[in-house]
N, C-alpha and C positions, 0 to 999 in steps of 0.2 A: 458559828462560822457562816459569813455571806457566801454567797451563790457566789458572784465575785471574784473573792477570792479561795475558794475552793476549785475555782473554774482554773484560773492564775495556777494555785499548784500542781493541778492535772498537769496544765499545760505546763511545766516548769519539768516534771516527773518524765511526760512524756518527751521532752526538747533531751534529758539526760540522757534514757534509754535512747533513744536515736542516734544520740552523739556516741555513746558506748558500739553499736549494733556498727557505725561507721568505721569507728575506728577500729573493730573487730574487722569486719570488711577488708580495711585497707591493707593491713599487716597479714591477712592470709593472700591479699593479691597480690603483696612485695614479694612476700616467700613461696608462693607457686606459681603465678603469674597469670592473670587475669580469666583469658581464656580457659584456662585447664581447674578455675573454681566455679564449682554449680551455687546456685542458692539454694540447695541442699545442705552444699558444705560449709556455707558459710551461718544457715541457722544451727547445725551444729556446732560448730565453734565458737557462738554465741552462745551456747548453751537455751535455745527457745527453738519452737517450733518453726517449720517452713512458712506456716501461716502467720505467725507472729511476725518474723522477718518481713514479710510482706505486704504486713501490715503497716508497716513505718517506711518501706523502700517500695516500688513498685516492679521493679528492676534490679540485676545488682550493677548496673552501670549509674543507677542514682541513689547508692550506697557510695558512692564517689563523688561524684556532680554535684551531691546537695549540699559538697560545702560551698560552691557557687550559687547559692540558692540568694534572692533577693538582692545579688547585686545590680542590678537593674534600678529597680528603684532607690537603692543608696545611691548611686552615681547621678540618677535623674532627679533626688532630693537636695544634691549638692550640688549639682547644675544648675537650680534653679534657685540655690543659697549663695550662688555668686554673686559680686556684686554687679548693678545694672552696669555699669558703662566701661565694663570689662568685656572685649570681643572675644567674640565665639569660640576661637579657636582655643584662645588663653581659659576662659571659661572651661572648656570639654579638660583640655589639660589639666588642670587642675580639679576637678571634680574625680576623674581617674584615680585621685592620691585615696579615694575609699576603698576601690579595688585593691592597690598594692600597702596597705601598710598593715596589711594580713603579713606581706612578705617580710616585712620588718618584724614584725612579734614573733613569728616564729619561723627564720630562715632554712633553715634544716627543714621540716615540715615541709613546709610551702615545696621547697624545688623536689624534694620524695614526690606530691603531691602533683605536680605539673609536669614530672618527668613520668609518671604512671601515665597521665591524661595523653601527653602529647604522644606516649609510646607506644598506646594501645588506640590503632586503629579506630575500633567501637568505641572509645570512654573518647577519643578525638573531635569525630562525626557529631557525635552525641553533642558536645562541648562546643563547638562550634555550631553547630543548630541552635543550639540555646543561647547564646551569645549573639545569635540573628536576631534573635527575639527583641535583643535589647534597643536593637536600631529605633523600633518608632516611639518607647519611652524616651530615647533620647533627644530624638527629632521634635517631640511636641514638648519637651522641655524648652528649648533650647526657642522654640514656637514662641511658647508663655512668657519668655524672657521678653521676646520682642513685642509683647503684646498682640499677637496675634492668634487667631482659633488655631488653623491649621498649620504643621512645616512647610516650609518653601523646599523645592527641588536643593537647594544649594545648603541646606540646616541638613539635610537627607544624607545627602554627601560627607558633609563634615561629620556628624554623627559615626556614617559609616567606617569614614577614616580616620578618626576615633580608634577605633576596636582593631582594626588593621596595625593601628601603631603599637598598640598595646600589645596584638599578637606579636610582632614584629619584634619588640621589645623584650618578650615575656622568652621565645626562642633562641634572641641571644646571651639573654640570662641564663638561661638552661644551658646551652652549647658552653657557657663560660662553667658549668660547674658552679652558679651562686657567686662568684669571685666579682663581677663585673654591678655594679652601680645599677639597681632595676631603677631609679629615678632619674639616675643618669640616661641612662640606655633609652628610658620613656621619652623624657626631656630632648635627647637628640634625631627620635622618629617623628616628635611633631615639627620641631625645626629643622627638619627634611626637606617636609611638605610645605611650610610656612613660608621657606627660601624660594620656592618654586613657585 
């Protein structure tokens, strides 16, 4: 066996266990509710130690988060898989479609999952700090597109309202109970802003 792929299977072993350790996570913080679960209790009901736990989560607020883990660079990989003489806006729009079609594979999940996030205060904060983050991967995509090194103030902007629609979108998804069109819903917060 190569270094390689021995390395591959760790890392395939380890991506399970994490995905398990999460989903252990989430289902004690549906049925007790966020705050009132330690990482204590949550590496027992994983059946692994504290330190285990901790080893794959740092947090148990990113026993949650991490399934938003690397959507940053999907959206700014498909940002910049747009095609050139496609505008910006249409562009950000449509690169989006990596974020939500989690919500399409697994509808149920997904809104469990964003009605946890939005409902809890800390998993909120949290999710929205990180979702900050994404702003300058998107900006300097959106940069690369136009041939340039840096964002312009106005790539900065859009980027930002971007994420704003999404949120915007993503809450009256959730307010609908899952019932209402999250592509729809997406599709009518950029053409909002578009009209304006």
């Amino acid at each position: 066996m190569t270094g390689a792929a021995r390395t591959n299977t760790r890392d395939i072993a380890r991506a399970a266990v994490r995905a398990e350790l999460a989903q252990v996570a989430f289902e004690l913080f549906r049925r007790e509710g966020f705050d009132k679960v330690t990482l204590d209790d949550l590496a027992a009901a994983a059946g692994v130690s504290r330190s285990t736990f901790l080893r794959y989560f740092g947090t148990k607020e990113d026993a949650v988060l991490g399934a938003f883990d690397g959507h940053d660079r999907r959206v700014a990989d498909a940002l910049r898989a747009r095609p050139a003489g496609e505008d910006e806006w249409t562009a950000l729009r449509r690169a989006l479609d990596t974020v939500i079609e989690r919500y399409h594979v697994d509808p149920a999940g997904s809104l469990e999952t964003t009605r946890l996030v939005r409902d809890t205060p800390a998993l909120c904060a949290r999710h929205l700090e990180k979702q900050y983050s994404w702003r300058p991967a998107l900006s300097e995509a959106l940069a690369g597109r136009a041939g340039a090194e840096r964002p312009t103030l106005a790539q900065s902007v859009r980027a930002a309202a971007a994420l704003d629609c999404l949120n915007v979108a993503l809450d009256h998804w959730l307010a609908s109970d899952g019932h209402q069109d999250l592509v729809a819903l997406l599709d009518e917060a950029f053409a909002s802003l578009a009209a304006g």
